[in-house]
Structure formats: C-alpha cells, structure tokens
C-alpha positions, 0 to 999 in steps of 0.5 A: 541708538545706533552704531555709525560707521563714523563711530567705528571709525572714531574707536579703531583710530583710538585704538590705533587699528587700520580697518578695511572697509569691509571690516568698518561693515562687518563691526558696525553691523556686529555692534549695532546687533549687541545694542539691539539686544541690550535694548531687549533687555531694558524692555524686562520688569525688574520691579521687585528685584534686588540688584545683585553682583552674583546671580546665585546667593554665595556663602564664604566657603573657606573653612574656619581656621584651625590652631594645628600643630606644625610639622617637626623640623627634621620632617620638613628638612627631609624634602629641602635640597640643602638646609643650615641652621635649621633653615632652608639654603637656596643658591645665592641670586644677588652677589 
C-alpha cells in the first residue's frame, strides 16, 4: 500500500489545511517512508507472544492504605488565611 498525492490531498482538505505543492511532496514521501516501515514490522515472528499493552510487566505500585490518625484541628487552622467554626473561610465567588 502506498500514499498518493490524491490521498494527502483528500486528508489536508479533511483537515481544512491549504497545502502548497511542495508540501503535498514532502508528506507523501514522508507517509509513504511510515507505511515502509510498518510493513517491516509485519515481516517479524511473533509466534509465541502474548499480545501485550505494556512492554515490561507493571505491578500496582501504590501503597496499601493505612488508617492514620489525622491531624488536630488547631494544627491544621494554623496555616488557613481565616478559619470560622472550625472550618476554612475563603472569599465569597458567587453573590
């Protein structure tokens, strides 16, 4: 399979984008070179091989939660601008 001008044509006008003809060259050749490529790939034995979404195995690497005592309310007022009835007072968005 191969990339014609017509079809970068067709995808530029999708894409409501104004191409020189130099340009219409330069990405033909450009796609035409990806598609060489990815029939390389389609040449490889993958007999055997479990397809995949990651190339190396991933383990969950969050840690385990924890029930932690939280931190006293005068601790955590300490760093609030302004603080009512113990809890946070922040200017007004909506009137």
């Amino acid at each position: 399979m191969s990339i014609s001008i017509q079809d970068v044509e067709h995808v530029a006008q999708l894409s409501r984008l104004d191409l020189t003809e130099e340009e219409k060259q330069t990405f033909t050749g450009q796609l035409n070179a990806i598609l060489k490529y990815a029939e390389q790939l389609n040449e490889l034995n993958t007999d055997g091989v479990e397809p995949t979404s990651r190339v190396v195995p991933m383990s969950n690497v969050m840690r385990e939660d924890e029930v932690r005592p939280s931190l006293p309310l005068e601790k955590v007022f300490l760093n609030a601008p302004d603080e009512e009835d113990g809890q946070f007072k922040v200017p007004a968005i909506l009137e």
